[in-house]
Each structure stands twice: as C-alpha cells, then as structure tokens.
Backbone bond lengths (Angstrom), bond angles and torsions (degrees), N, CA, C in turn:
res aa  C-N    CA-C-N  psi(-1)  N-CA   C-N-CA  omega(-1)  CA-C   N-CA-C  phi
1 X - - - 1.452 - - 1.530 109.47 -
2 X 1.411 108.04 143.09 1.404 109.72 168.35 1.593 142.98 -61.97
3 X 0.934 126.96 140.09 1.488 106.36 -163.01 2.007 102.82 -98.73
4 X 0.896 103.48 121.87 1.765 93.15 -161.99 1.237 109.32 -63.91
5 X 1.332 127.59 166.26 1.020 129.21 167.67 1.667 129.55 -85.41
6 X 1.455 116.66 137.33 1.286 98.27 179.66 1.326 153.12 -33.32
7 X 1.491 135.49 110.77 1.019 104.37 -154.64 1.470 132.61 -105.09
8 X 1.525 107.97 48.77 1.710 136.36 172.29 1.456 109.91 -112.67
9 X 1.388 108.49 -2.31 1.884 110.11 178.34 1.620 90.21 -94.20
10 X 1.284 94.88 143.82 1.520 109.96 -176.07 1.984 99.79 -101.01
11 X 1.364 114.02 150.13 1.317 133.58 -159.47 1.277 90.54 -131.69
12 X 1.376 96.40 124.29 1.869 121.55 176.68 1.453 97.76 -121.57
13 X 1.649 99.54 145.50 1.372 113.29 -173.22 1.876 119.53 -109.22
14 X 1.307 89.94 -26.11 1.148 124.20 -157.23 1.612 119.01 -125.36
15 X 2.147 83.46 -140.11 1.731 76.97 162.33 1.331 113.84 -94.58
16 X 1.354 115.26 -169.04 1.554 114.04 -161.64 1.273 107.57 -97.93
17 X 1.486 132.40 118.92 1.648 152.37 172.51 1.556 123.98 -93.56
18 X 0.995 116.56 139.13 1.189 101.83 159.29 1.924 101.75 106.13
19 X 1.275 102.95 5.88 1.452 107.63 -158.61 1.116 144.24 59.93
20 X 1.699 102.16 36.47 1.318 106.24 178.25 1.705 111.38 -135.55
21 X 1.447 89.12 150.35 1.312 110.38 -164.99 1.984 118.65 -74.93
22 X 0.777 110.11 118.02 1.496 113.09 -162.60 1.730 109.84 -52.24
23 X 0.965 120.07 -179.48 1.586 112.19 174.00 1.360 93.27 -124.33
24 X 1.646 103.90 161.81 1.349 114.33 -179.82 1.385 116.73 -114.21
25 X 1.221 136.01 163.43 1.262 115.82 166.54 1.912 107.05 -96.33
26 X 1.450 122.83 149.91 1.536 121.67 -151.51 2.161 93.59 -125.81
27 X 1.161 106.91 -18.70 1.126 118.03 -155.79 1.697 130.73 -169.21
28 X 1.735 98.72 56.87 1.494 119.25 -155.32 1.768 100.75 -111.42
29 X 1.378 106.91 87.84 1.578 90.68 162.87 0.615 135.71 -98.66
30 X 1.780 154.15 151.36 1.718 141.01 -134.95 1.186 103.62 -88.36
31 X 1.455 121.35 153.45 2.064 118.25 175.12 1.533 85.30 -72.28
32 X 1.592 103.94 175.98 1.254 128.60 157.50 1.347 128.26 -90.48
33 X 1.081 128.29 146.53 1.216 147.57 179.01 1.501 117.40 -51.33
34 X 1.260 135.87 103.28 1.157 112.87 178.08 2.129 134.53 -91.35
35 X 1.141 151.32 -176.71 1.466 131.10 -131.65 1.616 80.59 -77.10
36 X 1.550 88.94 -76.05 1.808 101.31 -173.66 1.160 131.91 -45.34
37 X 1.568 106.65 -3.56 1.757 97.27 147.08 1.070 124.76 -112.49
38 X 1.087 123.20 -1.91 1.762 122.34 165.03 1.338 104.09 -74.48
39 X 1.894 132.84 -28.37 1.060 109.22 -166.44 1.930 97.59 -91.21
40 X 1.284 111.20 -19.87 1.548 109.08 176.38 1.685 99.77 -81.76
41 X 1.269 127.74 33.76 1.527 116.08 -167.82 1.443 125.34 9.54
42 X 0.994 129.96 69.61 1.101 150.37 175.78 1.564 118.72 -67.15
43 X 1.536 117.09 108.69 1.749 110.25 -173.11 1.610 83.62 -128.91
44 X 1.847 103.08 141.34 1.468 106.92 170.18 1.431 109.40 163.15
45 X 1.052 97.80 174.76 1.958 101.33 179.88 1.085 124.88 -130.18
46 X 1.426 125.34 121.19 1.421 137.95 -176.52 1.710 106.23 -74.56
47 X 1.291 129.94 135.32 0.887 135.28 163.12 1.644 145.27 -86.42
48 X 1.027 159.06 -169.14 1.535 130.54 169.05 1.383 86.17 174.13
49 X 1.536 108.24 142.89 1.775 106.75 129.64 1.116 115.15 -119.65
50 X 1.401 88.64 150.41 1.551 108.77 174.73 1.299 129.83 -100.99
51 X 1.344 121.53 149.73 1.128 106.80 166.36 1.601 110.94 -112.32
52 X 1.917 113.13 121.96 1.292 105.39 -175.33 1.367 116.00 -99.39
53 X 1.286 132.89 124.98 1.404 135.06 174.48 1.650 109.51 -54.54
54 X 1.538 97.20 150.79 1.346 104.20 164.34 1.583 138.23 -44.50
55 X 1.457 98.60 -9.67 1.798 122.14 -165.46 1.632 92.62 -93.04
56 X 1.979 107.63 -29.68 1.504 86.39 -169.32 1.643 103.97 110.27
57 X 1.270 116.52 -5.41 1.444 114.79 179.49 1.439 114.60 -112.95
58 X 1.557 128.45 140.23 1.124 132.48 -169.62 1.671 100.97 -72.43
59 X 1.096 129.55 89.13 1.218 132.39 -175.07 1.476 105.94 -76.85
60 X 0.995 145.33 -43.50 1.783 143.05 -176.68 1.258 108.06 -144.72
61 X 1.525 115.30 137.76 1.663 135.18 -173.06 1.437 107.79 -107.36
62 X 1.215 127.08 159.65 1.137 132.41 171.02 1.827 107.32 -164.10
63 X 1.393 90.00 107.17 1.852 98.32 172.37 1.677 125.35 -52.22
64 X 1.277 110.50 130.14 1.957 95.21 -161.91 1.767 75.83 -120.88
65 X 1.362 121.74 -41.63 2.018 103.60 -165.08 1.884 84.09 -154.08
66 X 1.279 101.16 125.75 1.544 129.97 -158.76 2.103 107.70 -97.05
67 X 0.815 117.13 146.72 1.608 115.73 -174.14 1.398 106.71 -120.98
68 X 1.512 122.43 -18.42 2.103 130.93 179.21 1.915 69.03 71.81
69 X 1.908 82.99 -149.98 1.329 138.52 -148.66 1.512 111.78 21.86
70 X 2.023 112.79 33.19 1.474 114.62 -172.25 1.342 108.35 69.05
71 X 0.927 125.44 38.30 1.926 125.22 169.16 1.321 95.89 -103.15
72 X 1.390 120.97 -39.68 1.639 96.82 179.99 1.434 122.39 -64.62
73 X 1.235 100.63 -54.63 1.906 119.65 164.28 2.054 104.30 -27.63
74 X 1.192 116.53 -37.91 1.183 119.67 -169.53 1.688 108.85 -78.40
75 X 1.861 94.18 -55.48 1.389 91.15 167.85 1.193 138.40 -64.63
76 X 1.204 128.10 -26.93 1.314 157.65 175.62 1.915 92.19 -58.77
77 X 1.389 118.41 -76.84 1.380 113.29 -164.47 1.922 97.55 -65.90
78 X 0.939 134.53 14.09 1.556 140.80 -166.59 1.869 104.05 -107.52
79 X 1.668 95.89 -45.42 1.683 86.47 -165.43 1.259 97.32 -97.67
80 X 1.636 116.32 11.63 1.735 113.79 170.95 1.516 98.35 -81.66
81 X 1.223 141.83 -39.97 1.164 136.45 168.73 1.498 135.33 -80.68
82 X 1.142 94.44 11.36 1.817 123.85 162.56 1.314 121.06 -70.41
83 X 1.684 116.40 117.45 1.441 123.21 175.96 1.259 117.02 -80.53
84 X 1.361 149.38 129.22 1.477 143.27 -179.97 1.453 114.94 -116.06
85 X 0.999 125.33 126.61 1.259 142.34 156.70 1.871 103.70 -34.70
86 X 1.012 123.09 125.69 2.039 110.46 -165.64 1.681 87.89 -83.71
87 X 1.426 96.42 155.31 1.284 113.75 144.66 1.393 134.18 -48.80
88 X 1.173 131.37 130.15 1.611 118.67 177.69 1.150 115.97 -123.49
89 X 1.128 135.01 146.51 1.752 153.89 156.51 1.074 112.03 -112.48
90 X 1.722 125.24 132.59 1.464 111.35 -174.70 1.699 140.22 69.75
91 X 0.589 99.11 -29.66 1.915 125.38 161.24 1.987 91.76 126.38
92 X 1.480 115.14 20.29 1.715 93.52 -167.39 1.783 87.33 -124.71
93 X 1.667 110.03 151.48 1.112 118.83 -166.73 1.631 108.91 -76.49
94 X 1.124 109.65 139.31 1.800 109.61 -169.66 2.192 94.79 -142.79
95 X 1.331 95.60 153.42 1.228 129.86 171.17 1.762 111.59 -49.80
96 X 0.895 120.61 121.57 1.530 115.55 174.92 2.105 129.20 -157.53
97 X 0.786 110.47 127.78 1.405 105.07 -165.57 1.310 101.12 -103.10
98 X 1.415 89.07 127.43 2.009 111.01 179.08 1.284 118.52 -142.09
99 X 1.488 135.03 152.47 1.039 146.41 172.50 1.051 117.37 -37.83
100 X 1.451 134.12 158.68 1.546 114.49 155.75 1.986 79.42 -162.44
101 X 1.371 100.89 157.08 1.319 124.66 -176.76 1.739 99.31 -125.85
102 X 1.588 84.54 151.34 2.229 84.37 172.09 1.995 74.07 -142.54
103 X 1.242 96.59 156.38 1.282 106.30 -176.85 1.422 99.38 -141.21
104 X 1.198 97.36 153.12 1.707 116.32 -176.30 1.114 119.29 -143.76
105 X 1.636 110.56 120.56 1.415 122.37 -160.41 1.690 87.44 -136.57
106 X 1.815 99.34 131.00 1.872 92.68 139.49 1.375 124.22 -121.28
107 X 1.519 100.66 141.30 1.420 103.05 -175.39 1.509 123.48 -73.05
C-alpha cells in the first residue's frame, strides 16, 4: 500500500501558483534499460509524483501512468537518486509535490 502523501505539501501540476518557485532537477541521470524491454523495443514514459523535500531530495514516489517490462522499477530507483533544485515560497526552500516523467526511447 501506498503511503500518502502529506497532506500540507502543496501539489503543482503545471506552472508554478501560488508563489512558488518550481524545483529543478540539479543531478538526474537516466535509469537503465532493462533486457525485456529492449528486446520488446519498448519506447515511453513513466510518470510519478514526487514529493521533493526542502533539502532537494525526492523523498516519496507515487506511480501516476506505468510502462511494465521493469522500466518503472528502473525509473523509480533513478529519481531516488536524483538531486533537485528545492522548491521555493518566499525566497525560503519548502516541500512540494510535482510530476516528473523519465522517458525511454531506443534509438
């Protein structure tokens, strides 16, 4: 079961409202590919929100549109080791849950 997300962190969909400053990602390297989808060629994008802490770390995931052949599993262990630029309100870094996509293409 999922563990919900807090529910005093504010969720952006888009662009950023409310006066707050979007987060960036600072330090995102792509998951890997796993066999059975390179051999089913598999192109597409896993979806998630996140929730990023004020520190900048993807603290909690949540699957929104799924890809199988273990690409999510990949992305998923990928944006846990993802650095983010924090969200801001006010000029001070704050907690915020946003989308994020990893996409997978072979050329």
């Amino acid at each position: 079961m999922l563990t919900p997300f807090p529910v005093e962190t504010p969720k952006l969909k888009g662009r950023p409202e409310g006066g707050y400053g979007m987060p960036s990602c600072i330090y995102c390297p792509d998951p890997s590919y796993t066999d059975p989808a390179r051999r089913a060629k598999i192109n597409g994008t896993s979806v998630f929100e996140v929730l990023i802490s004020a520190s900048g770390e993807a603290a909690q995931l949540r699957p929104v549109k799924m890809l199988g052949y273990g690409l999510d599993e990949k992305a998923f262990e990928a944006i846990k080791r993802w650095k983010f630029r924090p969200a801001t309100k006010d000029g001070l870094s704050v907690p915020i849950i946003v989308p994020v996509e990893v996409t997978f293409r072979i050329y």
